[in-house]
Residue, then its C-alpha position, 0 to 999 in steps of 0.5 A: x415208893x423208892x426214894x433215892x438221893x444221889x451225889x453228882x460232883x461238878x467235873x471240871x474243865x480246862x481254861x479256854x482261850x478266847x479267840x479275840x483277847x488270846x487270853x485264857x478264861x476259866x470255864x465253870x463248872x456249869x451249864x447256864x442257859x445265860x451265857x453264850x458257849x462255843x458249840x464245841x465247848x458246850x458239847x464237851x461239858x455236856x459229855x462230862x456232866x452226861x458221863x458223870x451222871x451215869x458212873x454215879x447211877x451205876x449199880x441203882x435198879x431201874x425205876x419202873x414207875x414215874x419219877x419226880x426229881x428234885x435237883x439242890x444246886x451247890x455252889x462254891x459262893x453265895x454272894x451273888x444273885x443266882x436263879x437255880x432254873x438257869x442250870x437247866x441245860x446242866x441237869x438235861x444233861x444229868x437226866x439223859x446220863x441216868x437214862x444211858x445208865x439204864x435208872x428210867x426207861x425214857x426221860x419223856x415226861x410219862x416217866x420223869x418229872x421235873x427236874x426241879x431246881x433249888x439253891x442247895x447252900x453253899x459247898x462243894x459245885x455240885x447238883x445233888x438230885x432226889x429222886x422219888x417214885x411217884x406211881x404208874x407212867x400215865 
């Protein structure tokens, strides 16, 4: 059974101007299923986090088997309330990044499960997965 574990670097983005105040607003580095993104904003830190997810798969043999994925959320800070399920649509995207990049055959769940998220400490913004082969798809 192959357990990998792999690195993947928040990208960062660019402030935005909000339309109402014209003032800019720092865009983080995560996509959390609670706040409320501009579609067009939403889809550029998807892109960014899919891509990234890809360049560091890149080079690692494809899983034949199912997967179980555990996901360590890094951040920055600690010294608010987090709940590390809400960065669900940030690790959708990191899956569907190691499926372009050819690590499983489909993200379905006869080949992946999870991801599961966890506080991984503080440090750098970053989600670092680990990825262990579990058996035959169903």
């Amino acid at each position: 059974m192959r357990h990998v574990t792999i690195d993947i670097p928040a990208p960062t983005f660019a402030p935005v101007r909000k339309r109402k105040t014209g003032l800019l607003e720092t865009v983080g580095p995560f996509i959390n299923s609670n706040q409320r993104y501009n579609r067009h904003a939403k889809a550029k830190m998807i892109k960014a986090w899919r891509e990234t997810a890809a360049k560091k798969a890149n080079g690692i043999p494809q899983f034949g088997h199912q997967v179980r994925i555990l996901a360590h959320i890094f951040k920055p800070i600690d010294t608010y309330r987090f709940d590390p399920n809400n960065l669900a649509d940030t690790t959708k995207a990191i899956v569907d990044g190691l499926v372009d990049a050819g690590l499983f055959i489909d993200d379905s769940r006869q080949y992946v499960l999870g991801p599961d998220h966890r506080w991984g400490g503080k440090g750098a913004a970053e989600i670092v997965l680990e990825i262990t082969e579990i058996g035959a798809p169903e």
